[in-house]
C-alpha positions as CSV (number, residue, x, y, z in Angstrom):
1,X,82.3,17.9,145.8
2,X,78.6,17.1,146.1
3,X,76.2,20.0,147.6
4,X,74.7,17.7,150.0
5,X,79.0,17.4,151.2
6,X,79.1,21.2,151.0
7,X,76.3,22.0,153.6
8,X,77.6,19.0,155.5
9,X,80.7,21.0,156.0
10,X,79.6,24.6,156.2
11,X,76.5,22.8,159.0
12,X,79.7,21.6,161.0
13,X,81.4,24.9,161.2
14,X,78.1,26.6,162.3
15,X,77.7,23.8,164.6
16,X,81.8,24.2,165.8
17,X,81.4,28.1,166.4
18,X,78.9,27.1,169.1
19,X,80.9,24.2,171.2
20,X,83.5,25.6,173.2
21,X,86.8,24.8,171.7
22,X,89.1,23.1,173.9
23,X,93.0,24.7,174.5
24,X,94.4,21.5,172.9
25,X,92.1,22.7,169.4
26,X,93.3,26.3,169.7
27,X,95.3,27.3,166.1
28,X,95.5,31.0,166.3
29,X,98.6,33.2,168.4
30,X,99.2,36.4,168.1
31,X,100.3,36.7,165.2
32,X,97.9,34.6,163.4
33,X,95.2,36.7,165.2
34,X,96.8,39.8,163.7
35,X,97.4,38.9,160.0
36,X,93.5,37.0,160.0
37,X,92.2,39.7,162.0
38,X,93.7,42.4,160.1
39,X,93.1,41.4,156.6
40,X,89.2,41.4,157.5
41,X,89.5,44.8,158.5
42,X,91.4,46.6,155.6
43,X,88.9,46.2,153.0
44,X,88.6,49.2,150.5
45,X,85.7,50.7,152.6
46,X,88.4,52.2,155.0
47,X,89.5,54.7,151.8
48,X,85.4,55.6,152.3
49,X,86.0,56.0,156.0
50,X,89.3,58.2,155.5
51,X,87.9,60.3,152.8
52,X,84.6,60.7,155.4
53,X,87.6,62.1,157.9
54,X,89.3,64.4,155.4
55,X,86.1,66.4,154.1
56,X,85.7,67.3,158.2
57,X,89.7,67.5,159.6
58,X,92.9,68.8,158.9
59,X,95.8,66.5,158.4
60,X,97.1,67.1,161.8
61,X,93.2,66.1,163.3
62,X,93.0,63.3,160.7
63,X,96.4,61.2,162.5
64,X,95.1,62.1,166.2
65,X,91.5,61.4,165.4
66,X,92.4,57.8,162.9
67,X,94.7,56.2,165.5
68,X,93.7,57.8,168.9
69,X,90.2,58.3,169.4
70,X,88.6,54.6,168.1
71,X,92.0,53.0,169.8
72,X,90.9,54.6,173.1
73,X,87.0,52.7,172.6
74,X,89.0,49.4,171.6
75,X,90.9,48.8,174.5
76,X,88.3,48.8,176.7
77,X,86.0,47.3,173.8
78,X,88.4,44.3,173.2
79,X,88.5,43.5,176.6
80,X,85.7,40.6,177.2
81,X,88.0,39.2,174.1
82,X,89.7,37.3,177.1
83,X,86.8,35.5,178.1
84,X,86.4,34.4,174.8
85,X,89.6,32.9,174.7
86,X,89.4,32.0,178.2
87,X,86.4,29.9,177.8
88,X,86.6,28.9,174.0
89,X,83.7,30.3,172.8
90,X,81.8,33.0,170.6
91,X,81.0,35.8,172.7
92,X,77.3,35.8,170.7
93,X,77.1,32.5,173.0
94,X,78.0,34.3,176.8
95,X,75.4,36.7,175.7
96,X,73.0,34.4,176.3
97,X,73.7,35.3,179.7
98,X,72.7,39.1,179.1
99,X,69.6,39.1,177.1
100,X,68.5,35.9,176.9
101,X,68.5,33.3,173.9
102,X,65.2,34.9,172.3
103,X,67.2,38.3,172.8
104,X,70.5,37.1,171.3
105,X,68.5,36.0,168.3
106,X,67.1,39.5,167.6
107,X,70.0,41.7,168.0
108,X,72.8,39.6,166.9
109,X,69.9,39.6,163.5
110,X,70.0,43.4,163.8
111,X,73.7,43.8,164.0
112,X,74.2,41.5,160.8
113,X,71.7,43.7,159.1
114,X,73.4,46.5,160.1
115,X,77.2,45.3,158.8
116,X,76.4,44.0,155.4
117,X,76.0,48.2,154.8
118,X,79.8,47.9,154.6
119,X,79.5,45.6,151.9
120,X,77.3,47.4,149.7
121,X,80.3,50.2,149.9
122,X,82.8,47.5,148.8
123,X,80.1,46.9,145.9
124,X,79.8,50.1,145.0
125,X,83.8,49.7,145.0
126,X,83.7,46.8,142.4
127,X,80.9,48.9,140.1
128,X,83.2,51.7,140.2
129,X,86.2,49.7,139.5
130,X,85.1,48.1,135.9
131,X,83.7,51.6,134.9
132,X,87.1,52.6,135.0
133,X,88.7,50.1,133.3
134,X,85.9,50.4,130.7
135,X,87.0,53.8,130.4
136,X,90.3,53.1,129.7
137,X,89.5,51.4,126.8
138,X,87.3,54.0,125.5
139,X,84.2,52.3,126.8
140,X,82.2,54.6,128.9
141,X,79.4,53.1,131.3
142,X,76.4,54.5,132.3
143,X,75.7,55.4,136.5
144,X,73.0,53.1,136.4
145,X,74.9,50.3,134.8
146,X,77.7,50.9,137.5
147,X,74.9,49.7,140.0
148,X,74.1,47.0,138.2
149,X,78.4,45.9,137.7
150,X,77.9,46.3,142.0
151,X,75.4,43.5,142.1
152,X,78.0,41.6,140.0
153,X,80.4,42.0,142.9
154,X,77.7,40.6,145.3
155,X,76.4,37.7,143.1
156,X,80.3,36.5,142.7
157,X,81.0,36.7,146.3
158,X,77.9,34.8,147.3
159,X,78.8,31.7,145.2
160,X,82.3,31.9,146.6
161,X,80.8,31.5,150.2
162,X,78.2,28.7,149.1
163,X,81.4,27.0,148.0
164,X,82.3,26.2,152.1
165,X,85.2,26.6,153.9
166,X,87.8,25.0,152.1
167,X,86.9,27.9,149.2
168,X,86.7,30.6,151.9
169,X,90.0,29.7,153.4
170,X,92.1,30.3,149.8
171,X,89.8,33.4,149.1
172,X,91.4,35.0,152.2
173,X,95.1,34.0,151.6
174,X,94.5,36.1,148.4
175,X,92.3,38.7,149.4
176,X,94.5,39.9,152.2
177,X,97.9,39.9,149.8
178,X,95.7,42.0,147.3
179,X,94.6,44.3,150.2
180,X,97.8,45.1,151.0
181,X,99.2,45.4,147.5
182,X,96.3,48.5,147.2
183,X,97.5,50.1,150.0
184,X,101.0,50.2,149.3
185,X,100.2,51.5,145.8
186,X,97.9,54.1,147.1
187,X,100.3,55.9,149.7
188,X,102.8,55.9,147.1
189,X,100.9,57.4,144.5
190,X,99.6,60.0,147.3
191,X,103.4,61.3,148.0
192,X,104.9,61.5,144.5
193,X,101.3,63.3,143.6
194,X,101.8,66.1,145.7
195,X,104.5,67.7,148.1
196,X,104.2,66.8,152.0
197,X,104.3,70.1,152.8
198,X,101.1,70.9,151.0
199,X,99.3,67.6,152.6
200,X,100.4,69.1,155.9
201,X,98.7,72.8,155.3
202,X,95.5,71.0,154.2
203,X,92.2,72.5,155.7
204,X,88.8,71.3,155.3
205,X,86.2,73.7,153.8
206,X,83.7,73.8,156.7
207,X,81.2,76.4,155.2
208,X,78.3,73.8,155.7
209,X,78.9,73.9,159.0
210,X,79.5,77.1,159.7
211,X,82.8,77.3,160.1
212,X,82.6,75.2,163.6
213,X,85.6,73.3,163.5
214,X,84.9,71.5,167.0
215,X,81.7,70.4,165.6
216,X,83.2,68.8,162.5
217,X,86.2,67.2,164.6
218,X,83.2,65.7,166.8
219,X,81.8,63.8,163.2
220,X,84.8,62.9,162.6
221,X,85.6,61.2,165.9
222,X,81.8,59.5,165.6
223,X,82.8,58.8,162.5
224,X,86.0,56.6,163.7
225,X,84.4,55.7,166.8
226,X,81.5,54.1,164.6
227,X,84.0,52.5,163.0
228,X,85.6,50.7,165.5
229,X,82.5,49.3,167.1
230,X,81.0,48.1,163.9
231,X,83.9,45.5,164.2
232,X,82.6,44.0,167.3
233,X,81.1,41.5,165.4
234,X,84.0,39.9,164.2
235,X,85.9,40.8,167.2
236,X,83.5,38.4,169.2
237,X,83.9,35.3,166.7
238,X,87.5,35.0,166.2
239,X,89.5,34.7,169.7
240,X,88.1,32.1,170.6
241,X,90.7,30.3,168.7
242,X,93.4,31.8,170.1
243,X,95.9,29.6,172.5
244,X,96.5,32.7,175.5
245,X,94.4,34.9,176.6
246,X,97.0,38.0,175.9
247,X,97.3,36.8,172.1
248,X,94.2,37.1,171.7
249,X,93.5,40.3,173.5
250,X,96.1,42.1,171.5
251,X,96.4,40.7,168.2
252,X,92.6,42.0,167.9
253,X,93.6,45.4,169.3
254,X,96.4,45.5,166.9
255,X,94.7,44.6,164.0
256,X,91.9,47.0,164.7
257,X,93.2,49.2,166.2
258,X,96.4,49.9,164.2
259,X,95.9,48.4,161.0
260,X,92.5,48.9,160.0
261,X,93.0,53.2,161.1
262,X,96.2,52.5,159.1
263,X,94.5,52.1,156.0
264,X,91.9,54.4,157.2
265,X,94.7,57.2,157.1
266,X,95.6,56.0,153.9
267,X,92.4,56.8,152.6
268,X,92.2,60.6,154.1
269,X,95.6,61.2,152.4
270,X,94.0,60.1,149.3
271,X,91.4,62.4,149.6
272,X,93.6,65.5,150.6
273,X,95.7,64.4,147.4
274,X,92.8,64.3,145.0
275,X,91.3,67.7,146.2
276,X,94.7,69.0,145.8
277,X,94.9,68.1,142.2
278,X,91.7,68.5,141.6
279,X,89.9,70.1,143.6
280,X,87.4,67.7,144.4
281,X,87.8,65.0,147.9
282,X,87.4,62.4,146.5
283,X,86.7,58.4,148.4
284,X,86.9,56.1,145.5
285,X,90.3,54.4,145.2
286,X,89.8,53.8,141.8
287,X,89.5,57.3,140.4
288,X,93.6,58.0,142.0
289,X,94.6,54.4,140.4
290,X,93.2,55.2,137.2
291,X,96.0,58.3,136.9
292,X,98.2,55.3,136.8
293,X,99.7,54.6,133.4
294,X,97.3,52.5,131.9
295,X,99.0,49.0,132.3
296,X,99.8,49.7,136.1
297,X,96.3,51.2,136.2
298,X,94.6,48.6,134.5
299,X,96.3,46.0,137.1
300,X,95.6,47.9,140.4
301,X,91.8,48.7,139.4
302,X,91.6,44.3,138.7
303,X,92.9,43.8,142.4
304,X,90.6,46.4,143.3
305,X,87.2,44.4,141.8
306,X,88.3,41.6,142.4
307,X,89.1,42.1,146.2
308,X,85.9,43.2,146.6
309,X,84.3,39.8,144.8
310,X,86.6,38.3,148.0
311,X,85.6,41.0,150.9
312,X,81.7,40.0,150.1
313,X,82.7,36.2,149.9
314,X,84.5,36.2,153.7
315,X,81.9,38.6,154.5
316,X,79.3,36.0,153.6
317,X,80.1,33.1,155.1
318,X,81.2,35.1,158.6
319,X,77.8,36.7,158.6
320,X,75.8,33.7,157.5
321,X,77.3,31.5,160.1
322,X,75.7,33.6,162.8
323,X,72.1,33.5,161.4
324,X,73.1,30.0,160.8
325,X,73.8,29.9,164.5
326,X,71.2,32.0,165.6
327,X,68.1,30.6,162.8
328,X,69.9,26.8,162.4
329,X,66.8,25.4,160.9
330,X,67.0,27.4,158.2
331,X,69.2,26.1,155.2
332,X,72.6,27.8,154.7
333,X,72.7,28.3,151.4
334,X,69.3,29.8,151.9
335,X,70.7,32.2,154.3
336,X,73.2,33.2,151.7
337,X,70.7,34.2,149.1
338,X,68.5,36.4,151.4
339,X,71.7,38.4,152.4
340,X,73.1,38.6,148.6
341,X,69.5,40.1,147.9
342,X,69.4,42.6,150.9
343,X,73.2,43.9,150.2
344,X,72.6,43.6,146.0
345,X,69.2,45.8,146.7
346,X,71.7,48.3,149.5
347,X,74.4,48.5,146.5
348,X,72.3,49.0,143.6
349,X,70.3,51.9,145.8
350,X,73.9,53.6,146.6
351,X,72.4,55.0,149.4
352,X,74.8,53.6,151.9
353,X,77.9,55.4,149.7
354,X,76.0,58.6,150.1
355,X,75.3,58.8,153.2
356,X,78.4,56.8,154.9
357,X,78.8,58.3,157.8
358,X,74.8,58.2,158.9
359,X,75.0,54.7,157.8
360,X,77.8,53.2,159.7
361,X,76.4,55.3,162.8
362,X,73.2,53.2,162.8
363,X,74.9,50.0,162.2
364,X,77.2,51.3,165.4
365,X,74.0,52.6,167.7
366,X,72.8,48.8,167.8
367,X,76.1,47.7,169.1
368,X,77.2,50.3,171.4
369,X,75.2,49.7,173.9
370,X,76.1,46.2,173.7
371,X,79.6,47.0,174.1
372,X,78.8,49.0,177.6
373,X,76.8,46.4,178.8
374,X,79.3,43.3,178.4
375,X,82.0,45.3,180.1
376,X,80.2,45.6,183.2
377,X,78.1,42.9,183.5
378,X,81.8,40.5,182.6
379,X,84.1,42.4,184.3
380,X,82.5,44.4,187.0
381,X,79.4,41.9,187.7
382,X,80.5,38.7,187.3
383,X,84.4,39.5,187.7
384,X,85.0,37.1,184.6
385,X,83.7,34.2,185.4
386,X,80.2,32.2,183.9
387,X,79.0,29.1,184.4
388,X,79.7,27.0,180.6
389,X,77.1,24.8,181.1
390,X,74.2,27.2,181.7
391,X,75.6,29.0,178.2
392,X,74.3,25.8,176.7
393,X,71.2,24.9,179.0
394,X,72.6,21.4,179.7
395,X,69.7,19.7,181.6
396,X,70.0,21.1,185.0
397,X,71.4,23.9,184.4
398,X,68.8,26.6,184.3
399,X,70.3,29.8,185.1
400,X,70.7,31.9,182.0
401,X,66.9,30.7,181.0
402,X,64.9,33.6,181.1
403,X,60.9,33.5,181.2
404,X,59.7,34.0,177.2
405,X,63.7,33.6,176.5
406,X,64.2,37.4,177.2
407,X,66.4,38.9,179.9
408,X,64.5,42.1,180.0
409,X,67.2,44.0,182.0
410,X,70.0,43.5,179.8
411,X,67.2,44.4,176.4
412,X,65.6,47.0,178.4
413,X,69.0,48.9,179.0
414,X,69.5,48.8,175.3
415,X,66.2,49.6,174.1
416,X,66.1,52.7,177.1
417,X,70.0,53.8,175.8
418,X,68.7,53.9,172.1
419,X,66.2,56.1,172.9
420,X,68.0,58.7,175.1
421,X,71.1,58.6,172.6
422,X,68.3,59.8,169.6
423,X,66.2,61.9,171.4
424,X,69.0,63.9,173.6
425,X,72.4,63.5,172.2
426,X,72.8,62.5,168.0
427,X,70.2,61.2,166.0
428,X,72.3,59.5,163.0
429,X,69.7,59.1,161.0
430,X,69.0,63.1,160.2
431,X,72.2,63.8,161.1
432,X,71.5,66.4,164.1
433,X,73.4,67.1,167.1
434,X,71.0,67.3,170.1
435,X,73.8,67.9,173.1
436,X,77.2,69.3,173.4
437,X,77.6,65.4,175.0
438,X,78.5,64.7,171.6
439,X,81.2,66.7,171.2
440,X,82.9,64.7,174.0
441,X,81.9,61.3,174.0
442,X,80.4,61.2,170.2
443,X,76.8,59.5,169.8
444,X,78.4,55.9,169.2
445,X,80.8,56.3,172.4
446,X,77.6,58.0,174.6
447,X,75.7,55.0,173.4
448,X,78.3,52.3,175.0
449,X,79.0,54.5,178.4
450,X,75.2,55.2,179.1
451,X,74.4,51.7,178.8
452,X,77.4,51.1,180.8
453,X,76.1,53.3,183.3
454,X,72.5,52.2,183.4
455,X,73.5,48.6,183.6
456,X,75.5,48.8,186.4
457,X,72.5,51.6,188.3
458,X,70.2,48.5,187.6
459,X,72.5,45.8,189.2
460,X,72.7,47.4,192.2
461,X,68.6,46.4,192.9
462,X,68.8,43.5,195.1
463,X,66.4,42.2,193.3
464,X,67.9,42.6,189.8
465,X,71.1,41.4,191.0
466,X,70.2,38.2,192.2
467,X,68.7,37.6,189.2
468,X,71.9,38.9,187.1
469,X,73.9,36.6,189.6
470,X,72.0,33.4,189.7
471,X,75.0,31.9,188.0
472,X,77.0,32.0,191.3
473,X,76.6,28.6,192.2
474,X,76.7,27.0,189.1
475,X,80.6,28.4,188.3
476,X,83.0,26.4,185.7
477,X,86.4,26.2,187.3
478,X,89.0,27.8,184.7
């Protein structure tokens, strides 16, 4: 295939992730939703996520704080998935709506920025990964040419994605089989490693902290709470392929909500498993798997680099369509370079690895407040129902245009959130507690209920309001 046919195609998807897509296009139910849904989400980053959650919880903590306290922030997250399926479209579109298309340019930007930090850990993954089967053969290799095998990782991926859809579609099939396979493999290494009874009596050394266990089970929960809504992304693109509105509601709750901590919990267990044999918690994958015998470990650490190759290549292309979307004059293959140089200079730093948990909390902060603000402003506001046509400034239809492109009430409650959140409750970048509000609704969670909050104070000015609801007479029947 000819490059000038390859951006052809990949221009037509950017273009199709725009236009609404009509019920009779719709592929996806919910089990399609799940699987596709779910395969994005267990990449080996969530063994970085559940090691993050072992160094801070016990094992008890680790299950109620892995499945419970991000589930309780999806449900109500996931929820303006229905207008997305309801409507056919991205949900990076309706928030034209909120903050204006100038304003949906920057942030959706920032958040991109902000999620290729997980790649750089899957990276570091594949670096990792080839040291240890270099090892194996007697080879050992250098730190700093482990961050130069992570730029491999992103290099690989990158051409993958350049390859178009067609590429990308294959890639997945695979990449979610080999995802799986690693997990399976992991969990039963962990329980023939060490007795379940000693798993169970694992506690956390918490000397750094003081001993403050409350403290360390509120990381943790910003910690998993981070990690759910640094999946809003994704969990805005997809459903709006899905056939019913309850398909796609819960086969993205499902897979993020159940899967993804699933793997997440795998993780921990590794962790607790390594420090129990070693003495050391350890989050790289590859370390357990290279205990293997050395064919079986040679294999598993393969589907480990490898996967990663194909976590960066989805990643790609999903990313790159929204600045695609968001900068379309810019070319797409162009696109795809920038980003392979901003996550190869991320991995090759290892400074998202190291500090994981500040990381992902920054990546979070940007979208929380987003979060808040889509739940009121669709379901409280607007009671679920927009006008299409204003989404798309169709000639007449002027009421989601906003003077300088900017709906200053829906960017002001963001920027205004950002700042209270860092100044009074958690500032993730030094990694200080400000409030005991943390300890009960975490930074990431305080960041999506203030906005929440301040949205819905602002709508109430009759002013504001009418200016919120200028879409009234301009409704799409649904």
């Amino acid at each position: 295939m000819s490059k000038h046919s390859i951006a052809q195609r990949v221009n037509a998807e950017a273009i199709f992730g725009l236009v609404p897509v009509k019920k009779s296009e719709r592929q996806y139910g919910f089990w399609d939703t799940l699987l596709v849904t779910g395969g994005f989400a267990i990449a080996t980053w969530c063994y970085s996520q559940g090691a993050l959650s072992a160094s801070l919880l016990s094992f008890p903590q680790l299950l109620l704080v892995t499945f419970a306290v991000g589930g309780i922030f999806l449900i109500v997250e996931c929820l303006p998935v229905v207008l997305s399926v309801r409507y056919g479209i991205d949900l990076w579109v309706y928030l034209r709506a909120v903050l204006g298309e100038r304003g949906v340019r920057v942030f959706a930007t920032a958040v991109i920025l902000g999620n290729w930090f997980w790649y750089a850990v899957a990276a570091n993954m594949f670096g990792s990964s080839i040291a240890q089967i270099a090892a194996g053969f007697g080879v050992p290799v250098a730190p700093e040419a482990v961050s130069v095998l992570s730029i491999v990782s992103v290099l690989g991926g990158s051409l993958i994605a350049i390859g178009g859809p067609g590429v990308i579609k294959w890639t997945s099939r695979i990449l979610v089989t080999v995802l799986l396979a690693i997990g399976v493999i992991v969990l039963v290494l962990c329980f023939t490693m060490a007795p379940l009874g000693d798993i169970v009596a694992y506690r956390p050394d918490l000397s750094e902290l003081g001993g403050n266990g409350l403290e360390a089970y509120a990381l943790a929960a910003e910690g998993m709470v981070a990690f759910s809504f640094s999946w809003s992304t994704q969990a805005m693109v997809l459903p709006r392929l899905c056939r019913t509105e309850r398909g796609g509601y819960w086969g993205t709750v499902a897979a993020y909500g159940f899967i993804a901590p699933l793997f997440v919990f795998i993780g921990g267990v590794m962790a607790i498993v390594m420090f129990l044999v070693s003495g050391t918690l350890e989050s790289d994958p590859t370390v357990m798997l290279a205990l293997l015998g050395p064919q079986v470990a040679l294999l598993s650490l393969m589907l480990v680099a490898f996967a990663n190759i194909g976590t960066q290549a989805v990643g790609s292309y999903v990313n790159v369509l929204v600045l695609k979307a968001a900068w379309p004059k810019i070319d797409y293959r162009v696109l795809v370079a920038l980003s392979a140089v901003y996550v190869s200079v991320l991995a090759f730093t290892g400074e998202v690895t190291a500090n994981f948990g500040q990381f992902i909390s920054i990546a979070a902060y940007i979208q929380g407040p987003i979060i808040g603000i889509m739940f009121v402003d669709l379901i409280v506001l607007r009671r679920r129902k927009l006008s299409i046509k204003g989404l798309y400034y169709r000639e007449g239809h002027d009421c989601y245009r906003f003077k300088g492109g900017v709906n200053w009430v829906g960017v002001s409650t963001i920027l205004a959130t950002l700042v209270v959140a860092l100044v009074f409750v958690y500032n993730p970048i030094t990694g200080s507690i400000q409030s005991p509000l943390f300890c009960f609704l975490t930074g990431s969670g305080f960041t999506a209920v203030f906005a929440a909050g301040l949205y819905y104070a602002l709508s109430r000015v009759s002013s504001i309001r009418a200016l919120l609801l200028r879409d009234r007479s301009d409704l799409e029947i649904v």
